[in-house]
FIKOLZA-1660 file (N, C-alpha, C; in steps of 0.1 Angstrom, whole numbers, plus 5000, padded with zeros to 4 digits):
% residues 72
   i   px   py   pz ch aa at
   1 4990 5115 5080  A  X  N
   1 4987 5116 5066  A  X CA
   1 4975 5108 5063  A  X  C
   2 4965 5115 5054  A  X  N
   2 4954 5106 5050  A  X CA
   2 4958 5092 5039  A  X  C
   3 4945 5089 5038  A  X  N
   3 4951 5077 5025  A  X CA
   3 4957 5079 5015  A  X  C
   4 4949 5090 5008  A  X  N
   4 4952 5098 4997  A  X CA
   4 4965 5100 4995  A  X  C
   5 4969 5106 5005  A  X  N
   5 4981 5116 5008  A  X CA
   5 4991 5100 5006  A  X  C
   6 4988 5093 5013  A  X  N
   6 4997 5074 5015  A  X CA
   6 5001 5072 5000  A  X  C
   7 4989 5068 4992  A  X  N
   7 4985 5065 4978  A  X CA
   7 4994 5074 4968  A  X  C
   8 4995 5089 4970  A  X  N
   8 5002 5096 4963  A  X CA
   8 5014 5098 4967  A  X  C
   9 5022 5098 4976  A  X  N
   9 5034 5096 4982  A  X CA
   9 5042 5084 4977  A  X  C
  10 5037 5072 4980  A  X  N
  10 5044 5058 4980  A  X CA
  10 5041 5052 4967  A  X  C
  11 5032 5060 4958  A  X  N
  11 5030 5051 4945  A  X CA
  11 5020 5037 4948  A  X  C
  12 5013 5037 4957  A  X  N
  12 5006 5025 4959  A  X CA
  12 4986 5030 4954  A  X  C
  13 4983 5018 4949  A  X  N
  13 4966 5025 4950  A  X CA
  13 4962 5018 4961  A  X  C
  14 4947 5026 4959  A  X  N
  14 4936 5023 4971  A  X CA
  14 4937 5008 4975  A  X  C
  15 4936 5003 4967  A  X  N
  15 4934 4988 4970  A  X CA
  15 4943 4980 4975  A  X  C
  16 4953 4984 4969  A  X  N
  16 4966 4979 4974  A  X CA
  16 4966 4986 4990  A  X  C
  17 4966 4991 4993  A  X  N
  17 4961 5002 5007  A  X CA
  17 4954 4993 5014  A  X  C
  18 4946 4990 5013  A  X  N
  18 4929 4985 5014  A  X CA
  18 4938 4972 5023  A  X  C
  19 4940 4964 5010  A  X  N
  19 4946 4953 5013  A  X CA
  19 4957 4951 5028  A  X  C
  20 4969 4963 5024  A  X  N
  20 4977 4962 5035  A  X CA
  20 4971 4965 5045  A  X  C
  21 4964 4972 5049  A  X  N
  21 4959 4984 5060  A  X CA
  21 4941 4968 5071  A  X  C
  22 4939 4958 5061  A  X  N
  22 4929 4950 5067  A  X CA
  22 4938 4936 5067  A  X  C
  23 4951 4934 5068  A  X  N
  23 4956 4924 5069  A  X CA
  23 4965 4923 5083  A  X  C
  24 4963 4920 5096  A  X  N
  24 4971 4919 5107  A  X CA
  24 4988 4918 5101  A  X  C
  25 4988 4910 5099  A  X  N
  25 5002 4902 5092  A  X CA
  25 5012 4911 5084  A  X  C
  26 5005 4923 5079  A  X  N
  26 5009 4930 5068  A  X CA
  26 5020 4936 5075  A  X  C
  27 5015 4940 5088  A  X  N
  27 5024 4949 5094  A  X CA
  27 5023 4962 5097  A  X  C
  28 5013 4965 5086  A  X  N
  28 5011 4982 5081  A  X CA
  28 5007 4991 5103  A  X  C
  29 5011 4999 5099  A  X  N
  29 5009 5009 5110  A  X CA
  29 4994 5013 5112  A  X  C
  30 4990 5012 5122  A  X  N
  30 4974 5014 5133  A  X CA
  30 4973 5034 5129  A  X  C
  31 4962 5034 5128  A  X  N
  31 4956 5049 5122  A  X CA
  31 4957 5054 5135  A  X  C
  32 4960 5066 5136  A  X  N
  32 4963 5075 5146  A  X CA
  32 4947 5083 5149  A  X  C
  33 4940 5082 5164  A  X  N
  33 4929 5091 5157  A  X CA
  33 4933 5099 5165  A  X  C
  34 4920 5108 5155  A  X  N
  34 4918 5123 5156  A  X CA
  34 4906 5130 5159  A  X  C
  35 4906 5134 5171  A  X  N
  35 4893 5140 5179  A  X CA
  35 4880 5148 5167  A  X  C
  36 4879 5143 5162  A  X  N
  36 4865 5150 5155  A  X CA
  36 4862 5150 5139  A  X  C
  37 4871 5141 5136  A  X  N
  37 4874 5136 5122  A  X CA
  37 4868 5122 5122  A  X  C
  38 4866 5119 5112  A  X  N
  38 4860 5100 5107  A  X CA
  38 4871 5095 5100  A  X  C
  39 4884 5108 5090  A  X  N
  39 4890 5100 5084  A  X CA
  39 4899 5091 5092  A  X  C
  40 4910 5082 5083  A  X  N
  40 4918 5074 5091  A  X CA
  40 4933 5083 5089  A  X  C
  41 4937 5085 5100  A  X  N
  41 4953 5094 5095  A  X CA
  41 4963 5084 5102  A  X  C
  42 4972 5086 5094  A  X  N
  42 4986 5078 5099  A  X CA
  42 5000 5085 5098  A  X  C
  43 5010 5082 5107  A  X  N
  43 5022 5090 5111  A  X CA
  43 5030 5086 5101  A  X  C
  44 5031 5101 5092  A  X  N
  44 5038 5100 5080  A  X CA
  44 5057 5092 5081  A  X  C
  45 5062 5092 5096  A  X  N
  45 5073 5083 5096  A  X CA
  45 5068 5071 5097  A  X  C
  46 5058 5067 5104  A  X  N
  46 5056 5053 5104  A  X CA
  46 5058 5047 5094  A  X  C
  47 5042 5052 5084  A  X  N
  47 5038 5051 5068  A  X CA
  47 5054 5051 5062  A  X  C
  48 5063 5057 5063  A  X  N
  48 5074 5056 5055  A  X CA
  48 5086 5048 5062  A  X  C
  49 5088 5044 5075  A  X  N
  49 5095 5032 5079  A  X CA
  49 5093 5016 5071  A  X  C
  50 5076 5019 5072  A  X  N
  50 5070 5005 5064  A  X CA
  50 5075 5007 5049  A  X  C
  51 5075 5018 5044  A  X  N
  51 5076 5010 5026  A  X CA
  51 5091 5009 5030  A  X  C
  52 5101 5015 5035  A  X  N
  52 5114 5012 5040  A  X CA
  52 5112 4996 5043  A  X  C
  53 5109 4991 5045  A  X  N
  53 5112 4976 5053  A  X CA
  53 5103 4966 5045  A  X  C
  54 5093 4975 5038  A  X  N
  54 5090 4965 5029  A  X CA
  54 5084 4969 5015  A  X  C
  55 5097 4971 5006  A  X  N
  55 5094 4978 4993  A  X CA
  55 5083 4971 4980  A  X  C
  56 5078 4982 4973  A  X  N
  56 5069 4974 4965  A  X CA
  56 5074 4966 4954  A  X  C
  57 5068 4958 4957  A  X  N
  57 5072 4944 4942  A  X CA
  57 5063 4944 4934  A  X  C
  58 5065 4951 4921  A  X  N
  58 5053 4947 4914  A  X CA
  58 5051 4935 4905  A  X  C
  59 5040 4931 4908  A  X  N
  59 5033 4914 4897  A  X CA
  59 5038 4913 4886  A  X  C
  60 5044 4901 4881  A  X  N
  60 5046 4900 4868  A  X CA
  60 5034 4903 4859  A  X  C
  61 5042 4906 4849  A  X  N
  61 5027 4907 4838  A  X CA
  61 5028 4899 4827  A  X  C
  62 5017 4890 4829  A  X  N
  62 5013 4879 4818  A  X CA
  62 5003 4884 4810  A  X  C
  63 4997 4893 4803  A  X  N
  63 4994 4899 4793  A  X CA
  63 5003 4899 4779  A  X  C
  64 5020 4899 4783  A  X  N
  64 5025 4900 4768  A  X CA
  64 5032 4884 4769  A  X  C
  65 5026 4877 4774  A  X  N
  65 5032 4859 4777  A  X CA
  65 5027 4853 4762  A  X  C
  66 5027 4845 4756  A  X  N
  66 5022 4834 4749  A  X CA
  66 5014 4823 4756  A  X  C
  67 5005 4819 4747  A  X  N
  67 4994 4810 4761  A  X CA
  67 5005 4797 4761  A  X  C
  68 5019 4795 4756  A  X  N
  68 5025 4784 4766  A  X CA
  68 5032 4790 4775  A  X  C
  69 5037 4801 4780  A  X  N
  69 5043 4809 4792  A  X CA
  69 5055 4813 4789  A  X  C
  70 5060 4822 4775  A  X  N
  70 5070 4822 4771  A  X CA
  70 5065 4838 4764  A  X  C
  71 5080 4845 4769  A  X  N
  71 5076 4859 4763  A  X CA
  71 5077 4860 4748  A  X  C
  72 5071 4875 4738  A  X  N
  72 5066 4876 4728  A  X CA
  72 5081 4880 4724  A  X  C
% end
């Protein structure tokens, strides 16, 4: 599966991608190549063992905080 295909499947963006996919530590799964292509493709079980074993958490959001750290 390309990124795209990653991105729209798992609910994750590019960046977030970006991030796991240049971080050793991350874990994320090595791009499979493909004889005559530049994209990067990856083994749609792999890509989906990883969000299995490591689900997304998303960031608190301090936008509705008060500037002493207490919600509205």
């Amino acid at each position: 599966m390309t990124i795209t295909e990653i991105c729209a499947e798992h609910g994750v963006s590019r960046q977030t991608l970006h991030k796991l996919r240049a971080d050793p530590a991350s874990g994320f799964p090595a791009p499979i190549p493909v004889p005559g292509s530049t994209r990067a493709k990856y083994s749609r079980a792999a890509v989906a063992e990883y969000f299995i074993e490591h689900p997304l958490r998303p960031g608190r959001r301090t936008d509705l905080e008060s500037p002493d750290g207490t919600s509205s």
